[in-house]
N, CA, C and O atoms as a Maestro MAE file, in Angstrom:
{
 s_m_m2io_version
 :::
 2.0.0
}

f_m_ct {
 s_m_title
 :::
 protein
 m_atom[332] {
  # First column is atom index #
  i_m_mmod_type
  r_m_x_coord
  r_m_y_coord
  r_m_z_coord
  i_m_residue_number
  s_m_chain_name
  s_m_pdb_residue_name
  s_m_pdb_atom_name
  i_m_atomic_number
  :::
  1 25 0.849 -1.170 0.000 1 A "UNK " " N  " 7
  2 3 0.000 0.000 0.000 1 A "UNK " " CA " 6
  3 2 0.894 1.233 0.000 1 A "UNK " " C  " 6
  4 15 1.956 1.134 0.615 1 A "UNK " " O  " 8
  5 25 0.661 2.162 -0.492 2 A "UNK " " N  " 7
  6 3 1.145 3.224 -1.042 2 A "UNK " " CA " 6
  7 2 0.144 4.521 -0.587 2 A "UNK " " C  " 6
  8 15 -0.830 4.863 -1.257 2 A "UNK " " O  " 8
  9 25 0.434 4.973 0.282 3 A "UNK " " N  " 7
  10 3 -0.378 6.627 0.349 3 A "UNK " " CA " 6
  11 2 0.655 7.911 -0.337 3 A "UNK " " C  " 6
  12 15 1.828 8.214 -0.119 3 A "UNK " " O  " 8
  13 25 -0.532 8.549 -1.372 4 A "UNK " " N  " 7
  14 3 0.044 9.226 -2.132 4 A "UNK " " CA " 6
  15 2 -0.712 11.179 -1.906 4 A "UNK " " C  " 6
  16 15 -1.670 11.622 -2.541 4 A "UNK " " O  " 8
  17 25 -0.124 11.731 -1.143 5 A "UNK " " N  " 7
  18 3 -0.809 13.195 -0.659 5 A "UNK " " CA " 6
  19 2 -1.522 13.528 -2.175 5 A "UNK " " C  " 6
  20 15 -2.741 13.629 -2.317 5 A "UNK " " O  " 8
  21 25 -0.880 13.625 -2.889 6 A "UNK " " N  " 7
  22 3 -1.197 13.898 -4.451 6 A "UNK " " CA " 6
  23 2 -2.633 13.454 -5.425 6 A "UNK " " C  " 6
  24 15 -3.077 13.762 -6.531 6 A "UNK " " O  " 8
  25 25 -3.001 12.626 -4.384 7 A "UNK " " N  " 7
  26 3 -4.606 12.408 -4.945 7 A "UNK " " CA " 6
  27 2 -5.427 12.975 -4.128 7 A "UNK " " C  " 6
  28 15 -6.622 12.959 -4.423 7 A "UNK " " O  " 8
  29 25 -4.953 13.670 -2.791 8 A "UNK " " N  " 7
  30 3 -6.396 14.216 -2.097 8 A "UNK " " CA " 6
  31 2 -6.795 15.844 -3.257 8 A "UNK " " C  " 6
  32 15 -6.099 16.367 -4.128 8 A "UNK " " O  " 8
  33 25 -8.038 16.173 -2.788 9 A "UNK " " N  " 7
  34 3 -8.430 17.196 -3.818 9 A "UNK " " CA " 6
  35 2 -7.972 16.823 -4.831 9 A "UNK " " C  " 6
  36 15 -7.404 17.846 -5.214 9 A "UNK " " O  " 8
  37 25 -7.796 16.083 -5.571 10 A "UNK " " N  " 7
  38 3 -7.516 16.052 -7.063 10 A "UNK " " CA " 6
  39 2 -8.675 15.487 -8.028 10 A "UNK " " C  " 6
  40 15 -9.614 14.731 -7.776 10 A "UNK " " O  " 8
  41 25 -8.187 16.267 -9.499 11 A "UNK " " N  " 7
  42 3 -9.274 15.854 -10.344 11 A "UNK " " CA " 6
  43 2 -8.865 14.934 -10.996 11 A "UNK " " C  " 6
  44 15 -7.886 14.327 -10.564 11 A "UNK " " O  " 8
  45 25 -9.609 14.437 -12.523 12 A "UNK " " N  " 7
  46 3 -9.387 13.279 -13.241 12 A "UNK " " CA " 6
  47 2 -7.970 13.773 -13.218 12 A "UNK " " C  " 6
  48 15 -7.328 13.306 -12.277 12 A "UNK " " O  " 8
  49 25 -7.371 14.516 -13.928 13 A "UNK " " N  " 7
  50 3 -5.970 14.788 -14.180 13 A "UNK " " CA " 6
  51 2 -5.199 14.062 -13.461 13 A "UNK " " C  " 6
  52 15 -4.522 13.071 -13.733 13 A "UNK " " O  " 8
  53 25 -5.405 14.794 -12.275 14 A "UNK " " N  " 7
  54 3 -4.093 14.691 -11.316 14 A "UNK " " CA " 6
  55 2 -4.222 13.360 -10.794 14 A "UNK " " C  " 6
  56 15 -3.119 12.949 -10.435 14 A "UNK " " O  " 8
  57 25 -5.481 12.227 -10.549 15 A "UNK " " N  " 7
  58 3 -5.386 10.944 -10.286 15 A "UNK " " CA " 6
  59 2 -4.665 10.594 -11.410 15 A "UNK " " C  " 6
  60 15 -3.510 10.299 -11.103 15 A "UNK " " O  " 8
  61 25 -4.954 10.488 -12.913 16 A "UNK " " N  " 7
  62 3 -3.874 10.055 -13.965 16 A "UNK " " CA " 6
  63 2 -2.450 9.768 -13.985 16 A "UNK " " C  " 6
  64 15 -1.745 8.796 -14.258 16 A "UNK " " O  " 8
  65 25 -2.202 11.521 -13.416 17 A "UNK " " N  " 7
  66 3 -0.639 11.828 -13.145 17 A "UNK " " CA " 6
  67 2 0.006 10.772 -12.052 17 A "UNK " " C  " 6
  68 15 1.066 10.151 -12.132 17 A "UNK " " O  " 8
  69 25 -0.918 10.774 -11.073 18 A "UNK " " N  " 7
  70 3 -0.202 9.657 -9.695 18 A "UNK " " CA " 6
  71 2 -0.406 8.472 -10.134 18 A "UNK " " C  " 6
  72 15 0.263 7.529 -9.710 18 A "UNK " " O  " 8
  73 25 -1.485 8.302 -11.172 19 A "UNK " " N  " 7
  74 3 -1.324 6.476 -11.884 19 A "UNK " " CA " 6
  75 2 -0.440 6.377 -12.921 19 A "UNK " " C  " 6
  76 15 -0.042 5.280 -13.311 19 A "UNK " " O  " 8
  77 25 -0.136 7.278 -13.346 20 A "UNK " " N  " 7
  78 3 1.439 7.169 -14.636 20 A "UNK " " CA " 6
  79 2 2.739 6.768 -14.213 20 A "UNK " " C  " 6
  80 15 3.503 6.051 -14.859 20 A "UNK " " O  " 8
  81 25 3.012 7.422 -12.755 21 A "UNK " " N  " 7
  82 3 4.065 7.018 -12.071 21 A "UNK " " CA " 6
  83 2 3.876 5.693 -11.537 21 A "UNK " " C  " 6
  84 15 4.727 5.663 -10.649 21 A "UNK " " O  " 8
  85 25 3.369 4.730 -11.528 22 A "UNK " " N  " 7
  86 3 3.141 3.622 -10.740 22 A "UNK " " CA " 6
  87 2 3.682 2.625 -11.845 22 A "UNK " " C  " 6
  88 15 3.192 2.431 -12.957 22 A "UNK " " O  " 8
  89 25 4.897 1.990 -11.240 23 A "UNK " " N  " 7
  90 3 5.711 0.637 -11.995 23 A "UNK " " CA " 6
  91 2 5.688 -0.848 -11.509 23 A "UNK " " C  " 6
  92 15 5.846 -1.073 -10.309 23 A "UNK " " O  " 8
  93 25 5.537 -1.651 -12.204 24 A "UNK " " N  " 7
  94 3 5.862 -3.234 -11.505 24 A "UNK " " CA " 6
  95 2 4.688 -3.470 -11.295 24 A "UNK " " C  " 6
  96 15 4.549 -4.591 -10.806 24 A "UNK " " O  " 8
  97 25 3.681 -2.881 -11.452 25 A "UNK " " N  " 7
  98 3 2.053 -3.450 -10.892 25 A "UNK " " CA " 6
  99 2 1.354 -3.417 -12.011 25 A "UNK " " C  " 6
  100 15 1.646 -2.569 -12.855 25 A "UNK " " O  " 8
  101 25 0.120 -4.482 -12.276 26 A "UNK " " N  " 7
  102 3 -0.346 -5.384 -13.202 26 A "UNK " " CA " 6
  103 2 -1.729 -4.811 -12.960 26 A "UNK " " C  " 6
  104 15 -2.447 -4.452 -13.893 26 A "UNK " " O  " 8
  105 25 -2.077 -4.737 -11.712 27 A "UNK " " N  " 7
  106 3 -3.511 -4.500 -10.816 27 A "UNK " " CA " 6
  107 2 -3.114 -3.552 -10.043 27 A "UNK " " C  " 6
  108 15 -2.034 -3.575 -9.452 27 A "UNK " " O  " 8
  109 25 -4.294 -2.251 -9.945 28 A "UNK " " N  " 7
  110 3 -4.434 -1.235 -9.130 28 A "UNK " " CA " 6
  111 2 -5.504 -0.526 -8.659 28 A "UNK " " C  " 6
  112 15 -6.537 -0.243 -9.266 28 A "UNK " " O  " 8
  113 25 -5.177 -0.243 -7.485 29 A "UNK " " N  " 7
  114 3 -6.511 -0.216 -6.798 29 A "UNK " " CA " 6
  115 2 -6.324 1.315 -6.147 29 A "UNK " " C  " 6
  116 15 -5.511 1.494 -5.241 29 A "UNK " " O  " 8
  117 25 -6.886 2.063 -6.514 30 A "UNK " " N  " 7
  118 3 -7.309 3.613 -6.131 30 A "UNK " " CA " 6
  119 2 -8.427 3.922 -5.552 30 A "UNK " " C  " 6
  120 15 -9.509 3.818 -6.130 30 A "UNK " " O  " 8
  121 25 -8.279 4.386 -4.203 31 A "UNK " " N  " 7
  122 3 -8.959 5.020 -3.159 31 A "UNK " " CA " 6
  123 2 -9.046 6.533 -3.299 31 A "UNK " " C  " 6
  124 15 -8.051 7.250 -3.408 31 A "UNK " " O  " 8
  125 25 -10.292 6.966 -3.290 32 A "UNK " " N  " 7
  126 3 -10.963 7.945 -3.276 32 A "UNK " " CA " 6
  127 2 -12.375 8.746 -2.392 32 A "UNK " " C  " 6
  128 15 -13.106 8.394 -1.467 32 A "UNK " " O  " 8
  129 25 -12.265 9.960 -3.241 33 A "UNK " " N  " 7
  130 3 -13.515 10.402 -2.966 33 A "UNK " " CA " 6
  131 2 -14.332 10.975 -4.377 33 A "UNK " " C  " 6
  132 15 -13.959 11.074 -5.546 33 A "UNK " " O  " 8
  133 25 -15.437 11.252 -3.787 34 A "UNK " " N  " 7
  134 3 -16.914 11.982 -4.890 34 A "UNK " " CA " 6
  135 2 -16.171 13.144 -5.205 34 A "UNK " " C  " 6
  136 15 -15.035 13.153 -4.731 34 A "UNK " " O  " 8
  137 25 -16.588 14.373 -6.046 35 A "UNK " " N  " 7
  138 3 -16.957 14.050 -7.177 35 A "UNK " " CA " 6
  139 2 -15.932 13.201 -8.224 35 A "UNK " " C  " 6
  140 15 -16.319 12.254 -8.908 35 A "UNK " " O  " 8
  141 25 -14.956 13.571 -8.217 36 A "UNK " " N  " 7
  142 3 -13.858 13.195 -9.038 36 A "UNK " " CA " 6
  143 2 -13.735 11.639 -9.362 36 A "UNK " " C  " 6
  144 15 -13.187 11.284 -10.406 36 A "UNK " " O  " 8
  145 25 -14.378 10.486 -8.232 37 A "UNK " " N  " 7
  146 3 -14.375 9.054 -8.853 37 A "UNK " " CA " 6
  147 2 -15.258 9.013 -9.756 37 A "UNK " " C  " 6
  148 15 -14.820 8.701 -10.863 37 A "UNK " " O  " 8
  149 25 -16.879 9.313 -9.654 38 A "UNK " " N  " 7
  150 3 -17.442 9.065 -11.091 38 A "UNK " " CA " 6
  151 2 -16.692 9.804 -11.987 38 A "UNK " " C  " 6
  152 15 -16.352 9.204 -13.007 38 A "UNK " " O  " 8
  153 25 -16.367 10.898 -11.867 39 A "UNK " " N  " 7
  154 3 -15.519 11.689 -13.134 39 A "UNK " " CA " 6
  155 2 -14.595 10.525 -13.738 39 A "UNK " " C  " 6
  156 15 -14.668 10.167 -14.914 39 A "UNK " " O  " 8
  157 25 -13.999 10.153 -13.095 40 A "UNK " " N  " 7
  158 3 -12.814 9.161 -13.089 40 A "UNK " " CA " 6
  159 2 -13.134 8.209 -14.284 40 A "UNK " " C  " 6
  160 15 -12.565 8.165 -15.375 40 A "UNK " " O  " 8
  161 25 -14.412 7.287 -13.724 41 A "UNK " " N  " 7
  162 3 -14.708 6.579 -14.269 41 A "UNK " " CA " 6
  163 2 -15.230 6.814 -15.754 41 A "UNK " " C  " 6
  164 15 -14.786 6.252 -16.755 41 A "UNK " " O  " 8
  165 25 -16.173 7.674 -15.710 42 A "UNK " " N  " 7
  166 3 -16.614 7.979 -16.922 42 A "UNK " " CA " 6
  167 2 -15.888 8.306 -17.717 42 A "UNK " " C  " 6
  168 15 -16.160 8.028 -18.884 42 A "UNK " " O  " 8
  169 25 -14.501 9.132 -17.362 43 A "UNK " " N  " 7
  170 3 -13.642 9.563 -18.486 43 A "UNK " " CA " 6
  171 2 -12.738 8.285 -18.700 43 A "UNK " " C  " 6
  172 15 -11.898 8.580 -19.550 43 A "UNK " " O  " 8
  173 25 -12.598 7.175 -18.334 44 A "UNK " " N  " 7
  174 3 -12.185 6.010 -18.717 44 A "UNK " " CA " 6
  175 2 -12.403 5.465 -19.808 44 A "UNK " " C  " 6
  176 15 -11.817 5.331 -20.881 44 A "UNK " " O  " 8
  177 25 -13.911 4.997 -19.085 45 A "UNK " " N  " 7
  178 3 -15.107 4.045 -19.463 45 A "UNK " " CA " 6
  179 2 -15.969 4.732 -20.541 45 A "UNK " " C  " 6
  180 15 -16.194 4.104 -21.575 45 A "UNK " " O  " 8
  181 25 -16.465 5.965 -20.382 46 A "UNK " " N  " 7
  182 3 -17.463 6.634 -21.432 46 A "UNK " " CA " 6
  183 2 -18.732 6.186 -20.783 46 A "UNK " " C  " 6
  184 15 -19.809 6.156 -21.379 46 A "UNK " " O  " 8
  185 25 -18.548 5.814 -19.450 47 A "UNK " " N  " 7
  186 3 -19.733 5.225 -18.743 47 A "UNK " " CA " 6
  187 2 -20.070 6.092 -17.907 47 A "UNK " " C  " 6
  188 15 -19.141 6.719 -17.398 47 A "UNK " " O  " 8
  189 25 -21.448 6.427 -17.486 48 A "UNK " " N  " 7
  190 3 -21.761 7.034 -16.169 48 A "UNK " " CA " 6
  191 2 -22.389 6.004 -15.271 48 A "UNK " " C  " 6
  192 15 -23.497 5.479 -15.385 48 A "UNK " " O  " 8
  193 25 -21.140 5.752 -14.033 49 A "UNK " " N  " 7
  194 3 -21.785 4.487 -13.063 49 A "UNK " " CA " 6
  195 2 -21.928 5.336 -11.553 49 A "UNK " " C  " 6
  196 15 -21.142 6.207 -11.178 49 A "UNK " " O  " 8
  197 25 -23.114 4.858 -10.808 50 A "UNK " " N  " 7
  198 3 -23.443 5.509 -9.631 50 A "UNK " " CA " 6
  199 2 -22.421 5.168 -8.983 50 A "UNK " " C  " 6
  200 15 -21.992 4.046 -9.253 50 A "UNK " " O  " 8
  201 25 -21.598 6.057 -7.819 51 A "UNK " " N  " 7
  202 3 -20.482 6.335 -7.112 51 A "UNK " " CA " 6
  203 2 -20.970 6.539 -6.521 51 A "UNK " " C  " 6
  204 15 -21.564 7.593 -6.747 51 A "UNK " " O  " 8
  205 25 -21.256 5.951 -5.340 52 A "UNK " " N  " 7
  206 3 -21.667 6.331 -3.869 52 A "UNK " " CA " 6
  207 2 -20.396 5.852 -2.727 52 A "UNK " " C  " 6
  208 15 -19.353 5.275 -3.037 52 A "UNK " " O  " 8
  209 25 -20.924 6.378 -0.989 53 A "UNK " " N  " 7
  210 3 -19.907 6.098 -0.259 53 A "UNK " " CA " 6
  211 2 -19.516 4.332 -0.463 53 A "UNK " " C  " 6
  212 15 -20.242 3.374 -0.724 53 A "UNK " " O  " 8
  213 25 -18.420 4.415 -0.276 54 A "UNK " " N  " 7
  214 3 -17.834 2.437 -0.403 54 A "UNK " " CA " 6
  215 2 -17.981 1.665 -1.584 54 A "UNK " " C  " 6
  216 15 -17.786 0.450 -1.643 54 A "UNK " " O  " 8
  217 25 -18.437 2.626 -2.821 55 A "UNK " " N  " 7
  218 3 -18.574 1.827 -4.067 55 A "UNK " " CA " 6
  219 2 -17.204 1.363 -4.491 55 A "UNK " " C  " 6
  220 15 -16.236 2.072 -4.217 55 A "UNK " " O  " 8
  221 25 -17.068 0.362 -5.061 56 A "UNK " " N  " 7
  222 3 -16.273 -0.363 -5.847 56 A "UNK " " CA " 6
  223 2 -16.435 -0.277 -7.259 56 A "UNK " " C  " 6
  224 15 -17.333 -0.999 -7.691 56 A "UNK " " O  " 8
  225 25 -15.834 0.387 -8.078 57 A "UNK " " N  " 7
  226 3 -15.844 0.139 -9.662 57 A "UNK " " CA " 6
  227 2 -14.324 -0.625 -10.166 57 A "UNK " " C  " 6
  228 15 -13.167 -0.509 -9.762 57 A "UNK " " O  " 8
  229 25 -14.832 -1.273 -11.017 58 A "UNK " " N  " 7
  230 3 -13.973 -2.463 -11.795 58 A "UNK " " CA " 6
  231 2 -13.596 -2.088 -13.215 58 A "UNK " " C  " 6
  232 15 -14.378 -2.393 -14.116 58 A "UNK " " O  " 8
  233 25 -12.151 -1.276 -13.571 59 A "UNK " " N  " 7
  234 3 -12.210 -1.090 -14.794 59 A "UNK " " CA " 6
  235 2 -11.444 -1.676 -15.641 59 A "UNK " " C  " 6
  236 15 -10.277 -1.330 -15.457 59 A "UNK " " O  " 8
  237 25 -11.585 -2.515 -16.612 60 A "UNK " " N  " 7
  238 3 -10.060 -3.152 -17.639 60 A "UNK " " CA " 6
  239 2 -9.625 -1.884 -18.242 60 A "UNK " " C  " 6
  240 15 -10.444 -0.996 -18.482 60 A "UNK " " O  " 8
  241 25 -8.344 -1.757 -18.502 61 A "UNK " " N  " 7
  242 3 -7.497 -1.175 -19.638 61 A "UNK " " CA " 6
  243 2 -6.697 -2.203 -20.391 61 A "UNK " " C  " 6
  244 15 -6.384 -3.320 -19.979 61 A "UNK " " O  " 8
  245 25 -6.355 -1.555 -21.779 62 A "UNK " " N  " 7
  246 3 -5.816 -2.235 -22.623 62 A "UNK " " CA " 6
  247 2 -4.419 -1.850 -22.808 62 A "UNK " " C  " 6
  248 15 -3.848 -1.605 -23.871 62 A "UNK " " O  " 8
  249 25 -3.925 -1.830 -21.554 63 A "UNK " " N  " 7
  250 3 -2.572 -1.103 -21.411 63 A "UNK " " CA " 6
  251 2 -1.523 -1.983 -21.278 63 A "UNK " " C  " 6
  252 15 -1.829 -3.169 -21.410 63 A "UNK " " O  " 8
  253 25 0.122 -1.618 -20.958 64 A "UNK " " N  " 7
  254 3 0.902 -2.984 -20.627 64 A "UNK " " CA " 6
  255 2 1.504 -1.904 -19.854 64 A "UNK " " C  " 6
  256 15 2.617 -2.414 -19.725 64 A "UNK " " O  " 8
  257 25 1.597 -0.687 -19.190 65 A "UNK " " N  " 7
  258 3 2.182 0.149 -18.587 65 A "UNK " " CA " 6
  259 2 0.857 1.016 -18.197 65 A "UNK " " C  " 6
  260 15 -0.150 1.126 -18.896 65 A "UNK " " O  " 8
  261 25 1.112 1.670 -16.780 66 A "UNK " " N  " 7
  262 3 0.364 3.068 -16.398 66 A "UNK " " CA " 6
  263 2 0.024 4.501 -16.816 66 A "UNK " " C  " 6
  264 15 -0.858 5.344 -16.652 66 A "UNK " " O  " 8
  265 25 1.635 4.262 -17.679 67 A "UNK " " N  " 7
  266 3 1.591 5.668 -18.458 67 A "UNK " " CA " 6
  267 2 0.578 5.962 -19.938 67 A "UNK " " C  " 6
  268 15 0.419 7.085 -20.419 67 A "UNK " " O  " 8
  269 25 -0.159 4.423 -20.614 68 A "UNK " " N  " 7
  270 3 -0.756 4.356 -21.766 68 A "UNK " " CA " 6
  271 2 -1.986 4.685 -21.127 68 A "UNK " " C  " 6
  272 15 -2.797 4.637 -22.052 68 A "UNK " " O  " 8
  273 25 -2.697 5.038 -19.929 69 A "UNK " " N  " 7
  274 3 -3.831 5.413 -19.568 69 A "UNK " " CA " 6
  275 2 -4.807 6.460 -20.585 69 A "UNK " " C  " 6
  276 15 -4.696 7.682 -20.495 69 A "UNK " " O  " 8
  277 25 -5.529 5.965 -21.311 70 A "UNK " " N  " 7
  278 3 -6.188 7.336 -22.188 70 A "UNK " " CA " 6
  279 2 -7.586 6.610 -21.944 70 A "UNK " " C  " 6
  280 15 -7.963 5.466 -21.688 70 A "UNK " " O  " 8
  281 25 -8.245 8.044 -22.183 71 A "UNK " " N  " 7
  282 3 -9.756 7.920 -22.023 71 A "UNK " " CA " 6
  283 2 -10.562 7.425 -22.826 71 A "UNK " " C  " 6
  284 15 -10.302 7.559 -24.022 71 A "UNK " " O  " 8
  285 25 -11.624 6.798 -22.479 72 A "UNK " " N  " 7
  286 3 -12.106 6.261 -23.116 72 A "UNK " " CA " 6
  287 2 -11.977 4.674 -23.936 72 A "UNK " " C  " 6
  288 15 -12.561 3.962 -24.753 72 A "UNK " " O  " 8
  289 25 -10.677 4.734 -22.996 73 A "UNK " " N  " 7
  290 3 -10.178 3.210 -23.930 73 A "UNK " " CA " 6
  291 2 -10.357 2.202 -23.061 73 A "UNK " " C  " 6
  292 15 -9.884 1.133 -23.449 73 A "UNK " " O  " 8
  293 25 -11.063 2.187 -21.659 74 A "UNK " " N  " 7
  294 3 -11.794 1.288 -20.792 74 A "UNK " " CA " 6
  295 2 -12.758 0.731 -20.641 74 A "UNK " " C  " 6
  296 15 -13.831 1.296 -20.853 74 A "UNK " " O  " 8
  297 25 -12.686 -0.582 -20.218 75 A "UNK " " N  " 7
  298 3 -14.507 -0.920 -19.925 75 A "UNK " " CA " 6
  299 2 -14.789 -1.520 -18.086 75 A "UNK " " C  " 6
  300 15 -14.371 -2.253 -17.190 75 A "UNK " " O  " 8
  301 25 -15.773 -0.568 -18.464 76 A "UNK " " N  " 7
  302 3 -16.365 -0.978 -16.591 76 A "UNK " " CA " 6
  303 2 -16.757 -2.202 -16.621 76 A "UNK " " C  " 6
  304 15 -17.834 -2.339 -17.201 76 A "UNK " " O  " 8
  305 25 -16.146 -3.448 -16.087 77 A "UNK " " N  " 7
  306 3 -16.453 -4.589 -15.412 77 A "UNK " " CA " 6
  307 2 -17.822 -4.727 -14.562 77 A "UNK " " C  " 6
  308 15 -18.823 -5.429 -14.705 77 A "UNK " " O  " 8
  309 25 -17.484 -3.885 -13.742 78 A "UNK " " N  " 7
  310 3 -18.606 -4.278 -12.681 78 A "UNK " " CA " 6
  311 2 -18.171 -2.625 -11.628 78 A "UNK " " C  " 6
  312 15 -17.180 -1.898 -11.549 78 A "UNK " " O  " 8
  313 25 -19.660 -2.653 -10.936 79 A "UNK " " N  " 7
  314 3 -19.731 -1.711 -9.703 79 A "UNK " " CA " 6
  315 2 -20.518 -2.297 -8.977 79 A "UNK " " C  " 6
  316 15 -21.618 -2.755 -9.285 79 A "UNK " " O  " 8
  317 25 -19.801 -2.320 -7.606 80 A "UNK " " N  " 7
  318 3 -20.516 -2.877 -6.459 80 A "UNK " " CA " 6
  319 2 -20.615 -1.771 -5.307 80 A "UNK " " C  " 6
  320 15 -19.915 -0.887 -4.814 80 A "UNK " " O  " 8
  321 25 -21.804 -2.292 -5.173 81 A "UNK " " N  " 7
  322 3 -22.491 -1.088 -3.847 81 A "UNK " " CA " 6
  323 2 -22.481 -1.736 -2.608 81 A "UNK " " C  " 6
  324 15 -22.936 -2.871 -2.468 81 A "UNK " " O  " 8
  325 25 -21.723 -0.729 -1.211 82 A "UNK " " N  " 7
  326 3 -21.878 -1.839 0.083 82 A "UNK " " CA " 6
  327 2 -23.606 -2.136 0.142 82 A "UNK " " C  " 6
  328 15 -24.569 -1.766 -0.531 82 A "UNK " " O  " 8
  329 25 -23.448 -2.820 1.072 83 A "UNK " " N  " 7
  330 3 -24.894 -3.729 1.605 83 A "UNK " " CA " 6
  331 2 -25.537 -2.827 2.497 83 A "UNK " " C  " 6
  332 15 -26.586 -3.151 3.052 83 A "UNK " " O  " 8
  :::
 }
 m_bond[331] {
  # First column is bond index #
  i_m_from
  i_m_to
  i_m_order
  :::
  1 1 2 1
  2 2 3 1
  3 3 4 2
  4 3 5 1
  5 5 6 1
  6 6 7 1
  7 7 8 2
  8 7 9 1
  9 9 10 1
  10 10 11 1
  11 11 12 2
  12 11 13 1
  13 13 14 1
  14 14 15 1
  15 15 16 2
  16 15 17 1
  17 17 18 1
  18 18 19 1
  19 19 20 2
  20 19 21 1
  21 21 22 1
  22 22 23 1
  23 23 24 2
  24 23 25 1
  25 25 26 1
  26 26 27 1
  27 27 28 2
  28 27 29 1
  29 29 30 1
  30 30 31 1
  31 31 32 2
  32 31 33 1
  33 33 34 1
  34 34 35 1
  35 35 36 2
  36 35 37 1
  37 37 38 1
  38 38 39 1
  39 39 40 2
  40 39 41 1
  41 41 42 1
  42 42 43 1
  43 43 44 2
  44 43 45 1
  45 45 46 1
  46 46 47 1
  47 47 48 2
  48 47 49 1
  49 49 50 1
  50 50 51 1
  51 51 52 2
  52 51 53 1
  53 53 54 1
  54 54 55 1
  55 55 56 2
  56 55 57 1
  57 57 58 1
  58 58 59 1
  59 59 60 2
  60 59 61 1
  61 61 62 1
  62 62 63 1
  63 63 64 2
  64 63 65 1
  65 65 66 1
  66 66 67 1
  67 67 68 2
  68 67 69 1
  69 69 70 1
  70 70 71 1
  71 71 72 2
  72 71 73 1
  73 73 74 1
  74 74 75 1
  75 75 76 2
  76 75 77 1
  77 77 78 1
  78 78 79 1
  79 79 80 2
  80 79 81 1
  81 81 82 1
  82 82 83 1
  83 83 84 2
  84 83 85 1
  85 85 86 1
  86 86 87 1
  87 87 88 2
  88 87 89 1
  89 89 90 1
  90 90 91 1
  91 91 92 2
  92 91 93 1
  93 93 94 1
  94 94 95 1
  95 95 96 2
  96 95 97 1
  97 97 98 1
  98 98 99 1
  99 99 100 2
  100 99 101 1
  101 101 102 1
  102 102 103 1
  103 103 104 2
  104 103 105 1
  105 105 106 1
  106 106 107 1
  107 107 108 2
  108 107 109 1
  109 109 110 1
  110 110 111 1
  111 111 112 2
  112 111 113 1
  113 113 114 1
  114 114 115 1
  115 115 116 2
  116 115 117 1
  117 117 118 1
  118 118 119 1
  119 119 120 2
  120 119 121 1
  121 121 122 1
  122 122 123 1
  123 123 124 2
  124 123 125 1
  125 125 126 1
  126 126 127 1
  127 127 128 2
  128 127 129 1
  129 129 130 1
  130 130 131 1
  131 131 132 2
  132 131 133 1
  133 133 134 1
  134 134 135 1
  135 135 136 2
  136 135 137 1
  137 137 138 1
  138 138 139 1
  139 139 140 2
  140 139 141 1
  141 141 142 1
  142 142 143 1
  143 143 144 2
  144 143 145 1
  145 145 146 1
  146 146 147 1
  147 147 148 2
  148 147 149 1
  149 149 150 1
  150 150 151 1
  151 151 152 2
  152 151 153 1
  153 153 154 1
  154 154 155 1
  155 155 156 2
  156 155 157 1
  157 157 158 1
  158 158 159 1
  159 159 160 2
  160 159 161 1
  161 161 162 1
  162 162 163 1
  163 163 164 2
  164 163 165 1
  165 165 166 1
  166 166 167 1
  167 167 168 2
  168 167 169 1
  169 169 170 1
  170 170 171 1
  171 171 172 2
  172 171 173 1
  173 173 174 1
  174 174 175 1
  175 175 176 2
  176 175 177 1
  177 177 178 1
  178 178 179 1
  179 179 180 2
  180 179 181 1
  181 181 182 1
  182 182 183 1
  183 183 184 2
  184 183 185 1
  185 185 186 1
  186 186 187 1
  187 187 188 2
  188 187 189 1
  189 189 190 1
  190 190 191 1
  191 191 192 2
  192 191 193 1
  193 193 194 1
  194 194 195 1
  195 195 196 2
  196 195 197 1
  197 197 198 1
  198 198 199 1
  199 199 200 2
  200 199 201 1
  201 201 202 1
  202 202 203 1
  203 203 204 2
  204 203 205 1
  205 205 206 1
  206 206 207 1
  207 207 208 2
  208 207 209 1
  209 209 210 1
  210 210 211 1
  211 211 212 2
  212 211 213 1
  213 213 214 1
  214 214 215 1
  215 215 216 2
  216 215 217 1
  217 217 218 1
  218 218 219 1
  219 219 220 2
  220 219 221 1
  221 221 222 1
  222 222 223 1
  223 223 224 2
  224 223 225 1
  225 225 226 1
  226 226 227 1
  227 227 228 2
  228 227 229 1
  229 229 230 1
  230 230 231 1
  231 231 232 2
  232 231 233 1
  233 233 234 1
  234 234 235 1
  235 235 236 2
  236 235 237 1
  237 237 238 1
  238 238 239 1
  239 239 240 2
  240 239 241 1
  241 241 242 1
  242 242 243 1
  243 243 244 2
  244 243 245 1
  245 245 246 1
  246 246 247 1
  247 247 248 2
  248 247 249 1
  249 249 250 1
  250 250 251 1
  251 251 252 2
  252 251 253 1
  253 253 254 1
  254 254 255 1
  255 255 256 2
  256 255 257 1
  257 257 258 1
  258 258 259 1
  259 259 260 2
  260 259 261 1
  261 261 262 1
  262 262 263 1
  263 263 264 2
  264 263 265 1
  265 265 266 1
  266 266 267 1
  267 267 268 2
  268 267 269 1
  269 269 270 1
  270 270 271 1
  271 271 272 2
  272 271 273 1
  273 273 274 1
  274 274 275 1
  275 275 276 2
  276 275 277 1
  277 277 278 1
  278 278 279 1
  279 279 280 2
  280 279 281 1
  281 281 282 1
  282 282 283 1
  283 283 284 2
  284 283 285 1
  285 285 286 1
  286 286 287 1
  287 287 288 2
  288 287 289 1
  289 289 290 1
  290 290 291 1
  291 291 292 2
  292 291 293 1
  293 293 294 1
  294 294 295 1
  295 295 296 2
  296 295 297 1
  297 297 298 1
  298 298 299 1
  299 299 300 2
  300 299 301 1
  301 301 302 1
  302 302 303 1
  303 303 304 2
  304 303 305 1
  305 305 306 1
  306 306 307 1
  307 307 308 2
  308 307 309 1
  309 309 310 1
  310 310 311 1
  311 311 312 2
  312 311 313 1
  313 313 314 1
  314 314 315 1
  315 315 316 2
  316 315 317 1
  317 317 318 1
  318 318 319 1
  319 319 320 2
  320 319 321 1
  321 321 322 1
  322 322 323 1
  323 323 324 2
  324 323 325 1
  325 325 326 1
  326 326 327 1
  327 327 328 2
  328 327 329 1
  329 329 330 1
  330 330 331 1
  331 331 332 2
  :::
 }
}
């Protein structure tokens, strides 16, 4: 686990920027807040998925590195809502 100051207040951008730098990892998992995770997602995905507190969204990329992150070139798997 990795805490990164650089994603609090941040928008789609600046989550990007702190996922470009990230090496050696296959799977990643980013903790957040509203508004900026649906932003997140949608500018991925091209999806608008409900983001509520404790949601989980699931996105593939077609990447082999962090830095090929571009929009729109994702697909939302799945979103799970706590119970």
């Amino acid at each position: 686990m990795r805490l990164d100051p650089d994603l609090y207040h941040s928008g789609v951008d600046g989550v990007l920027a702190v996922v470009a730098r990230v090496e050696d990892v296959t799977r990643l998992m980013v903790v957040g807040h509203q508004p900026t995770w649906g932003s997140l997602v949608m500018h991925l995905t091209g999806v608008a998925a409900e983001i509520k507190t404790a949601t989980l969204a699931v996105v593939s990329l077609p990447i082999s590195d962090w830095t090929q992150v571009i929009g729109g070139s994702g697909d939302l798997v799945a979103v799970h809502h706590p119970r």
